[in-house]
N, C-alpha and C positions, 0 to 999 in steps of 0.2 A: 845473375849473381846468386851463390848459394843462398838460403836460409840459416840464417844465426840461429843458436839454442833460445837467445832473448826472444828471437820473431817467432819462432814456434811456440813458447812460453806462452805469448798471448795470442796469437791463435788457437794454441788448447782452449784460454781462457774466452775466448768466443764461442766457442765449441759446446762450451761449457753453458753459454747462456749469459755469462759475466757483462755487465752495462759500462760499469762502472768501477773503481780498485783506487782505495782512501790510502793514502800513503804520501811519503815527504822525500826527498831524493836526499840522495849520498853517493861519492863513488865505488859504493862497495859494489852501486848497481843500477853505473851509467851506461851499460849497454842496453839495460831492460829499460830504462827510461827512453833514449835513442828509437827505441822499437816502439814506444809508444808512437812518438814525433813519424816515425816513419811509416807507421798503422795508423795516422792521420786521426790520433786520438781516441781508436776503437780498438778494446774498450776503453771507454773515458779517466784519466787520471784526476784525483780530485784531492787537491791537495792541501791538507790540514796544515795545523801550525806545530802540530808535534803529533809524534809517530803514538803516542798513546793515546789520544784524539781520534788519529785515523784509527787502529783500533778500537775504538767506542762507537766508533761512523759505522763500520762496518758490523758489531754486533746491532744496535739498531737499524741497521739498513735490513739485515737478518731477521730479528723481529718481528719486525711489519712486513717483511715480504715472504716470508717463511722460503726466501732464496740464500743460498749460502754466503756470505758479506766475506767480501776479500782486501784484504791488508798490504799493504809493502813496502818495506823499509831498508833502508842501507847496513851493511854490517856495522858488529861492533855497538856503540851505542846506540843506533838507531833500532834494531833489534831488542834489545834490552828494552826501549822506551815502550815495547809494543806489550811487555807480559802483562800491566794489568789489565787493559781491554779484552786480550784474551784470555785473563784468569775470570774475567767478566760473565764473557763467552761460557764457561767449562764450566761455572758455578751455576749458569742459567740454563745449560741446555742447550746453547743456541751453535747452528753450526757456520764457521769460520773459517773461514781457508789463508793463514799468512805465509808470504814466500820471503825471503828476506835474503840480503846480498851474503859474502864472504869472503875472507881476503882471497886472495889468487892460491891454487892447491901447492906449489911452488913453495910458499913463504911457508906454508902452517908448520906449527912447532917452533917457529920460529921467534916468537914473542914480537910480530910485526906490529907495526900500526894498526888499530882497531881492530886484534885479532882474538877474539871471544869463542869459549869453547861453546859453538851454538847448541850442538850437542846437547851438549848439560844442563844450558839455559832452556832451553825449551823442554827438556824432558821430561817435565811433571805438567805443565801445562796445556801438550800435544802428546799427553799420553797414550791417547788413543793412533796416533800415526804421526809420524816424526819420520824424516828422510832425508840426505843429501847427495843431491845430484853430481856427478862427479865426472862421470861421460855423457855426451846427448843422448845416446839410445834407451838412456834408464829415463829421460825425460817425461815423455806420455803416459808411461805407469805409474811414475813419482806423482805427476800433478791428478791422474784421474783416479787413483789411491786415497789423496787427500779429498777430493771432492766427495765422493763416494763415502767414506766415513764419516767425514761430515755430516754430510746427513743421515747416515744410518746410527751415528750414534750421539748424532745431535751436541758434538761437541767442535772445539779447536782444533786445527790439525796445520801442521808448520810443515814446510816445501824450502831447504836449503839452497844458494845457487849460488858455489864458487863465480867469484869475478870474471875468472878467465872464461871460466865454461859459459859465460852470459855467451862471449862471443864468440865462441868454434862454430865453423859450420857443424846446422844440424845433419845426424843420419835419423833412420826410423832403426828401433832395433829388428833384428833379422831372424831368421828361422837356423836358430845356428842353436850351439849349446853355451848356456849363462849369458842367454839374452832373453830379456822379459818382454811380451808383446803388453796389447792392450785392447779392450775392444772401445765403440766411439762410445762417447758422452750418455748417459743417461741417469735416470732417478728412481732410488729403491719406492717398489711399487706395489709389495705383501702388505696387505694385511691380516696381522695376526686378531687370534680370537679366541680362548678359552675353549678346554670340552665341556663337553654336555654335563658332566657328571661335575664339573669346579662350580658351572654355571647352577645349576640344579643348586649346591653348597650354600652359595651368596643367595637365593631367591630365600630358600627355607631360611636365614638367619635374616634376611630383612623383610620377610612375611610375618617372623615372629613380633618386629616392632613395632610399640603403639606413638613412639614419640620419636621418630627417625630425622637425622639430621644429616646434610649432604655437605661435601665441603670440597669445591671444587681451586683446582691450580689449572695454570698454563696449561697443563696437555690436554685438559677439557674443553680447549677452545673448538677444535670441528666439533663436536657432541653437543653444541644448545641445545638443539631440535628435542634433544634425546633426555639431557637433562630434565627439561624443563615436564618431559611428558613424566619422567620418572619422578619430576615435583608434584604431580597430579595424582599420580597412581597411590602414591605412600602416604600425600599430606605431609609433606618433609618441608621444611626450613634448609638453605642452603648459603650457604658461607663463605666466602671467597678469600681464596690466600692473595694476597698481593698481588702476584704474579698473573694472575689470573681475573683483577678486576674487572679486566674487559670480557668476560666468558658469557656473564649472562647480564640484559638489561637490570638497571637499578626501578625502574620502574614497576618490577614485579611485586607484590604486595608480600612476598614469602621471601626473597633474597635479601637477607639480615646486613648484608656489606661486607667487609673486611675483618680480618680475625687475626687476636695478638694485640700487643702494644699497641699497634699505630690502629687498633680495631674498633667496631662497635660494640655498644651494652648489648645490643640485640644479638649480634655474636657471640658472643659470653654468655649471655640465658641458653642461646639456644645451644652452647656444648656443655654448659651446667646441668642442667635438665631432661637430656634426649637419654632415651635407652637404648637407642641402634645408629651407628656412622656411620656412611658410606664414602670413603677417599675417592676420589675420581681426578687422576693427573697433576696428584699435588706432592710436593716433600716439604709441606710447610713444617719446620723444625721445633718451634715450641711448643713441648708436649703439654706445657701447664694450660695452655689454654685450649685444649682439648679435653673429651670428659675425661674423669677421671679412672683410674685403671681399673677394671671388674665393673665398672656403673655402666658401660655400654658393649654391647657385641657389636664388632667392626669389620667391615668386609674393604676391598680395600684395588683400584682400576688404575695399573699404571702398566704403559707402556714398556717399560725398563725392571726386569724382573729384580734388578740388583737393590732397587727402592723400596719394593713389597714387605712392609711389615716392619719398616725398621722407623716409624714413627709413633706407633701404637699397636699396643698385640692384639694382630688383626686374624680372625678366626680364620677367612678365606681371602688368598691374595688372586687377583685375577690377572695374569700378565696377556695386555693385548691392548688395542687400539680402543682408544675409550669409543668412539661415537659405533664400529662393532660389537664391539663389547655391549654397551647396554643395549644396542637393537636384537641382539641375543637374549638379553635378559630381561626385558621389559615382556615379555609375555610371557613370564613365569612367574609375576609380581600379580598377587590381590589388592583389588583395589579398597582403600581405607574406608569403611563405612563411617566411623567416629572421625568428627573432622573436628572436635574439639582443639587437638594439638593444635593443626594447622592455625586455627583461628586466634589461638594464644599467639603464635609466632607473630601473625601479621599486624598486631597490636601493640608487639612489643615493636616491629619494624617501623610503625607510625608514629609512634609515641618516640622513634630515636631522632627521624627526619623531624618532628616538630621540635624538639630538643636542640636540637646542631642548629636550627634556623634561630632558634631564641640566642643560646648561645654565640653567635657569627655576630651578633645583632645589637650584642654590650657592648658598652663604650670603652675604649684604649685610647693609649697616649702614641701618637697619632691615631694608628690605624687598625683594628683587630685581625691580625692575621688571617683569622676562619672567613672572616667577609669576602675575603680575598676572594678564594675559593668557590664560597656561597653567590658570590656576582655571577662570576665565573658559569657554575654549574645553570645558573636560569637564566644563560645566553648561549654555552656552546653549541656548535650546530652540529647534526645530527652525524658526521662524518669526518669530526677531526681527529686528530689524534696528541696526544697526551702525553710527555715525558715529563715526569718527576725527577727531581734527583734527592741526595740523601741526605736529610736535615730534619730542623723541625718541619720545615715546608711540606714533607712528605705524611708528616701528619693530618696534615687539613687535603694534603688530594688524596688521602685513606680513604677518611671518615666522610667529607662535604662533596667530593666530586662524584653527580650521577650519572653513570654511563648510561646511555640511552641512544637508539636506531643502531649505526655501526659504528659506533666509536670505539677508538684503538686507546689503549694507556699502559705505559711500561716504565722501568727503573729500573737501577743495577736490585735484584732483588736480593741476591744470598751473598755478592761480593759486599753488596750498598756500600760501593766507593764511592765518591764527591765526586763531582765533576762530570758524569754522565748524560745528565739533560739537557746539555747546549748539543752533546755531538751525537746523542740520541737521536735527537731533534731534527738535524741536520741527514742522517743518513734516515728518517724517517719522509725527510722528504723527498730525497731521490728514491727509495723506495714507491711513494706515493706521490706523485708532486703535482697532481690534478686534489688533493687535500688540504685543508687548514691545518699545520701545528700549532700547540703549544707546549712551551717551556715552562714548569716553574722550580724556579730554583733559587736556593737561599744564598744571600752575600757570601759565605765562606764561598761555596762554592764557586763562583761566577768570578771571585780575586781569584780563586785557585787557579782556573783552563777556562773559566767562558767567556772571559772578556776578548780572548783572544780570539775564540772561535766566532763573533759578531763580523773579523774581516771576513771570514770562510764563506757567514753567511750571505754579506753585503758583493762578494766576488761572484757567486752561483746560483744569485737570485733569480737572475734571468733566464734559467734554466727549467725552472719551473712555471708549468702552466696556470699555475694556482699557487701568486705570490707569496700569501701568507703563512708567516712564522712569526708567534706571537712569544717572545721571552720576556716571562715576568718575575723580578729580580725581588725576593723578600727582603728588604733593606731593615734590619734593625741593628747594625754594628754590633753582632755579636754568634758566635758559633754554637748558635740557641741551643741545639738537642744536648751537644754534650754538655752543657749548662746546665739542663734539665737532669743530665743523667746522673753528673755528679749529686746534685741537690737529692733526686728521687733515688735512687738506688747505689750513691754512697755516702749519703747523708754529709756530703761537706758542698761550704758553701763556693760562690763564683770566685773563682780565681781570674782575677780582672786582666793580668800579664799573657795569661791564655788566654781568654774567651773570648777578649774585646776585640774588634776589628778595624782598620782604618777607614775613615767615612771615605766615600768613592760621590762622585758623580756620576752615578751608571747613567743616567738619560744623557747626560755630556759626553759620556765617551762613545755611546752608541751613535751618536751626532757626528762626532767628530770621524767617524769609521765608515758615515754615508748610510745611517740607518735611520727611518723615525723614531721617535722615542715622547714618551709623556712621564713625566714627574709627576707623583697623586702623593698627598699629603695630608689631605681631608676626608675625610669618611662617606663623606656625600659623591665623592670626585669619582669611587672604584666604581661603579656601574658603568658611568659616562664613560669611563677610560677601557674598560672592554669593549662597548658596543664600537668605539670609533678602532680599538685594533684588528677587533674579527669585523669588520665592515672596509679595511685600507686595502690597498692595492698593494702593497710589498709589506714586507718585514717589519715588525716594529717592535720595542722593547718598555715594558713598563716597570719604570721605577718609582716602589709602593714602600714609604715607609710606616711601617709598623711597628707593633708592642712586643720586645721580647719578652717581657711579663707574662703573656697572657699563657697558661701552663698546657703542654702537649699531654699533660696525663692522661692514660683513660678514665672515662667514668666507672671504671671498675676495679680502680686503684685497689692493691694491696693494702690492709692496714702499716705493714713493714713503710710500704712503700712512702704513705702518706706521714708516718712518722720520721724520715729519713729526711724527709723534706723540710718537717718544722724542724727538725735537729739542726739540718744545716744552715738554715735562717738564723736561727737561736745562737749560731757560729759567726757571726758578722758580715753574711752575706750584705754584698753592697745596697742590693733595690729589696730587702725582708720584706717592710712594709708593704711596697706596692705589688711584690709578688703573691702575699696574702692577701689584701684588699680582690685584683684580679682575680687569683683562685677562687675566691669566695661570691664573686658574682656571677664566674661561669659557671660553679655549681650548684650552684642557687635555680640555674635554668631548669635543671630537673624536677625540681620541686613547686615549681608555680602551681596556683589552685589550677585544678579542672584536671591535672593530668592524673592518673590511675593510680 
């Protein structure tokens, strides 16, 4: 029997290395399903509850396995469900490979059943490679096209595939004319690296600094070794954008944590203060919490020359592989004699961890959300991995979660869409599945796609060798940050018709889905209730209720900001009082005798 276009599809996609492909069926693309069944499941189909799920599976599967995360979806709407995960993808970086069905070439223009101009739909999103397959011979160039940019430009890239054309037998195209060949399967393999004379640039402008601060993203992930020397050589304080939490140990006496909103004070001193920055793999976007414009000379290490200098005007941009990059340039750097700086940073670094631990440590009605976290952080084990998603929650795994040995921690960073940390989670662990995860994510989000995605988990558990997935649900009936946001920076108070949320039984429904699950409700309870989840044999979910009172602000609150807030109290917000009461003991933390 010939080979179909469908059977050849996944066999590229083997070819390719592909394990696994998140996706939900449709008939826009029941011949490629069919191919599955008859490919005896290789690569594996894993199928979500909705196609924008699988989409979120496969950017974290991406992630954590720095392999390309594959999608697929039936035309029509099923296609459409897939744009945010992969606007996910485009906004982080991460490369993505979706193929999705179409109606049969026959019907189009026709205004058929579920006939979507994919085209158009995907054209911003897979703007880096967009294609529809329309005879088999364009097949192998169409799909090792999208692979290939994928990861050369570390973004989304979308693979069409008319219905009918699932099924034609396949040809290979031929040595003829307006036929495209292809050569097999492989992985862009340069590395790029600055000349001598850009290099020479960056040395002489970060030789000149006495107070140098480093402030690393996601693509400084290969580069610790290198970092860490270059935290040596300068006496630098180092900063980490979100995306990049997992780059370097928390444990280091000099890595200030997270920067921004969701940031530390230590953060904040340290880009108030420094007279030299060095970017290394980041496009963190708020410029306010970076020094200020002319107060520092900035050099600036990214992979992607299109990113160079468009966050801060940076004297010298250095386009090329960060962890080359600085093995280039670390023997061009003098080493700091005056360690004074250095030893301010690490002062202010201990004085933040003693802070956040007083802080996690006041009383709330139930539970203080930061405890959550703070339990959390003085039990995980040295090799799990970590998805956030977008809420307040994401506040306390900023500032309290310490990464330490190899742990892994990710979120939608620049989309920070809701609903990411369950399917995070999930394709983090076919990615790694000899690993511990953990979820944390806030009740909007988990009403929103997680609840659903607990059967996903409870169906593919057994597929991992290393049962644990730990989702812990921040239950305070209420869509805290923007709560928060209204209150801090638009000075009006909660609109209870928004905010409030329906109370759930999350430990009940993970029960009832075939999951363990613990209810914690007491403040004494959150220690015991990690140790027994990273200690269980499968999957389990904790539901923790906590304080929406207790306030995500920084400690470095804007005076605006801090006034916005009494405004909108002083406006009849519902819980005034006890929002200020809480405000006012967590920042009280800072100030207890003894501290500096």
């Amino acid at each position: 029997m010939a080979e179909t276009v469908a059977a050849r599809l996944l066999g590229r996609l083997r070819e390719w290395g592909v394990e696994q492909v998140f996706g939900y069926p449709g008939d826009g693309i029941n011949a490629i399903v069919a191919a599955f069944e008859e490919a005896d499941d290789e690569p594996r189909f894993i199928q979500a509850r909705h196609e924008e799920m699988a989409a979120l599976q496969a950017v974290g599967y991406a992630k954590f396995s720095g392999r390309p995360g594959v999608c697929v979806a039936t035309s029509g709407p099923g296609a459409i469900h897939l744009l945010n995960g992969l606007y996910d993808a485009k906004l982080d970086h991460v490369p993505v490979v979706a193929i999705a069905g179409q109606t049969d070439r026959a019907a189009m223009g026709g205004h058929y059943q579920q006939e979507v101009d994919l085209q158009a739909l995907f054209k911003d999103v897979a703007s880096e490679y967009l294609t529809e397959v329309n005879v088999p011979e364009q097949l192998p160039n169409a799909v090792d096209r999208a692979f290939r940019t994928a990861l050369a430009r570390r973004a989304p890239t979308a693979v069409i595939v008319p219905a009918d054309v699932q099924e034609l037998d396949y040809h290979a195209p031929g040595h003829v004319f307006r036929q495209v060949p292809s050569g097999p399967p492989d992985a862009p393999s340069s590395v790029v690296v600055p000349s001598e004379e850009q290099l020479a640039a960056a040395a002489e402008v970060i030789n000149a600094g006495e107070k140098v601060a480093i402030l690393v993203g996601q693509g400084a992930r290969g580069a610790a070794g290198e970092i860490m020397k270059l935290a040596e050589t300068t006496g630098a304080g180092v900063a980490k954008a979100l995306l990049g939490k997992d780059v370097l140990s928390d444990d280091l006496p000099y890595v200030t944590g997270a920067i921004g909103l969701l940031g530390t004070r230590a953060s904040y001193e340290l880009m108030r203060d420094c007279d030299t920055l060095l970017i290394v793999g980041s496009s963190f976007p708020y410029t306010q919490y970076l020094p200020g414009f002319g107060q520092a000379r900035a050099v600036q290490i990214d992979l992607d020359g299109r990113m160079a200098g468009m966050r801060y005007p940076t004297e010298v941009n250095l386009v090329g592989d960060a962890g080359a990059t600085l093995r280039a340039l670390l023997p061009l750097l003098r080493p700091v004699r005056d360690r004074s700086w250095r030893e301010w940073v690490e002062r202010t670094v201990t004085d933040w961890w003693e802070t956040v631990e007083r802080q996690a440590m006041v009383d709330a009605k139930p539970i203080n959300p930061m405890r959550i976290v703070h339990e959390l952080s003085l039990r995980i084990p040295d090799d799990a991995i970590v998805t956030a998603d977008s809420g307040s929650s994401t506040n306390w795994y900023a500032r309290l979660l310490r990464v330490h040995g190899t742990m892994r921690g990710s979120l939608s960073g620049t989309l920070a869409t809701m609903g990411a940390a369950v399917p995070y989670a999930i394709g983090a662990k076919f990615a790694h599945p000899d690993r511990p995860v953990v979820a944390l994510v806030g009740d909007g989000a988990m009403q929103m796609n997680g609840l659903a995605e607990l059967l996903t988990i409870s169906r593919y558990q057994d597929r991992w060798a290393d049962r644990r997935l730990v989702v812990c649900v921040f239950h305070n009936n209420d869509l805290n940050q923007v709560t928060w946001e209204l209150r801090a920076l638009g000075g009006a108070p909660k609109f209870e018709e928004s905010q409030s949320l329906p109370d759930v039984d999350y430990a009940g429904v993970a029960r009832a889905f075939g999951l363990d699950a613990i209810a914690v409700d007491e403040p004494g309870e959150v220690g015991d209730a990690w140790d027994r989840a990273l200690s269980a044999d499968g999957p389990m979910l904790l539901d923790v209720r906590c304080d929406p009172e207790v306030p995500p602000i920084p400690p470095h609150a804007t005076f605006e900001q801090l006034k916005d807030t009494t405004e909108a109290l002083l406006k009849g917000d519902p819980n005034a009082w006890r929002v200020l009461v809480q405000g006012v003991k967590s920042k009280a933390q800072e100030f207890v005798p003894g501290r500096r």
